[in-house]
N, C-alpha and C positions, 0 to 999 in steps of 0.2 A: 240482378233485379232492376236495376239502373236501365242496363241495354234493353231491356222487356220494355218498358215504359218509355221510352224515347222512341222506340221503334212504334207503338201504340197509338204514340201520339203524332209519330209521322204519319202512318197510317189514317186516324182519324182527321187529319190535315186536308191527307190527299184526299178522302173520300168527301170531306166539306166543299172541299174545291169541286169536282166532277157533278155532287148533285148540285149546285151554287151555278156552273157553268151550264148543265143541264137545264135547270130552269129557267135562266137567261136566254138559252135559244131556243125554248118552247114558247115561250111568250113571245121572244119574236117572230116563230113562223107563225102562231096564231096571226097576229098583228097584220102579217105578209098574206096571209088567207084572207084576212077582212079586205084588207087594199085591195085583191085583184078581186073579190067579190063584188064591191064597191065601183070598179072598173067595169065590168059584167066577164070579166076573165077566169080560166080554168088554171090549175096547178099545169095544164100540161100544155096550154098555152106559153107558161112560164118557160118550162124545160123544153119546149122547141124552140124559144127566144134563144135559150141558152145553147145550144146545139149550136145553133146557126153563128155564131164569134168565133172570133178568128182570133187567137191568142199570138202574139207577137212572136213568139217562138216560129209557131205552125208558119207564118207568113213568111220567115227570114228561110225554113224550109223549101217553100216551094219556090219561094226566088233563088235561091242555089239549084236547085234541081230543071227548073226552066234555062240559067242563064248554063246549066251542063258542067257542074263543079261539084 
């Protein structure tokens, strides 16, 4: 009965965390929608901003690949 109820309560744990974490980043993409509205910008504005980055990885990529290594 012991192991029932500690696992219960791991359970009820994790599920507090997830909707706790959930609701944290619903409130911030709201927040992120107001700003680019506010801006006069679209969500897909956003996500071709992001497209367009070149992540330090990608970059150390094509310089091996250019310098033929």
């Amino acid at each position: 009965m012991g192991w029932l109820l500690l696992w219960c309560g791991i359970g009820l744990l994790w599920l507090a965390t997830m909707v706790g974490c959930g609701w944290v980043l619903w409130r911030k993409g709201k927040a992120l929608l107001r700003e680019l509205e506010a801006q006069g910008r679209t969500l897909g504005d956003l996500i071709t901003l992001l497209g367009e980055l070149e992540l330090p990885a990608e970059r150390d990529d094509v310089a091996r690949r250019s310098a033929g290594t």
